[in-house]
N, C-alpha and C positions, 0 to 999 in steps of 0.2 A: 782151564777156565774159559778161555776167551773161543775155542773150538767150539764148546758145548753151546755159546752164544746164536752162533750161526744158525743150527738149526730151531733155535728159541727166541722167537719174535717177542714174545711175551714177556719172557726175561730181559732180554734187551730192552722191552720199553718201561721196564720196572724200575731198571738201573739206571737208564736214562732220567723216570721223573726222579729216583731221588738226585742225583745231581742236578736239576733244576731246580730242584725245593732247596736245594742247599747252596747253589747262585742266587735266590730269591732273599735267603736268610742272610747271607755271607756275600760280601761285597768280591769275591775271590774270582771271579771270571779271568780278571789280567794274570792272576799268578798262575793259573791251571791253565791258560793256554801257553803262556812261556815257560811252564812245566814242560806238555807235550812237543812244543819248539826246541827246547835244549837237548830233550834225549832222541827229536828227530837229526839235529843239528848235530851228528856224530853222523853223519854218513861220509864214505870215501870214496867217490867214484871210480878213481883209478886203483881201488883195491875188493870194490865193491863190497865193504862191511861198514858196520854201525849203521845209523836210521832209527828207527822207530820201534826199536823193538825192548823197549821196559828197560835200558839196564842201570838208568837214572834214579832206580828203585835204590841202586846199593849203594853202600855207604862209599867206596873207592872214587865212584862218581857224583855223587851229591855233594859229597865235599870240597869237588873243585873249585876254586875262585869266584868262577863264573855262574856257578848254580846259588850263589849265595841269595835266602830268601827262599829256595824252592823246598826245603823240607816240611814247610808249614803245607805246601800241593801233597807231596808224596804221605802226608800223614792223613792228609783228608780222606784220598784215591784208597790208602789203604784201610782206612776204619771202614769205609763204603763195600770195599771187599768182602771185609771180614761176614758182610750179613749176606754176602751171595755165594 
């Protein structure tokens, strides 16, 4: 999904406005960036894994403690997918 972005400017900026139209409509800006901060916030330097890489997506990890509040982000991110 996210490869095919790189070379599609266009795409990128389609996907971009609906999540601004959907900031605009939706007060949600705070949860979608501590969305994207929680499943950065896995990274291990002295093991060099976790980071940024989706896996906040699955249920093993959404369920943590800590992510509590962020599946209402992961449901957004993903309806927004489903039409790309």
């Amino acid at each position: 999904f996210f490869s095919s972005l790189s070379s599609n400017t266009s795409k990128y900026n389609e996907i971009r406005h609906v999540f601004y139209d959907l900031f605009k409509t939706t007060p949600c800006m705070p949860i979608m960036l501590r969305y994207a901060w929680h499943d950065a916030g896995t990274y291990d330097k002295h093991t060099n894994t976790g980071g940024p890489n989706g896996s906040i997506r699955f249920d093993t990890e959404i369920s943590h403690g800590a992510n509590a509040g962020l599946p209402f982000a992961r449901t957004k991110v993903e309806e927004i997918k489903q039409n790309f």
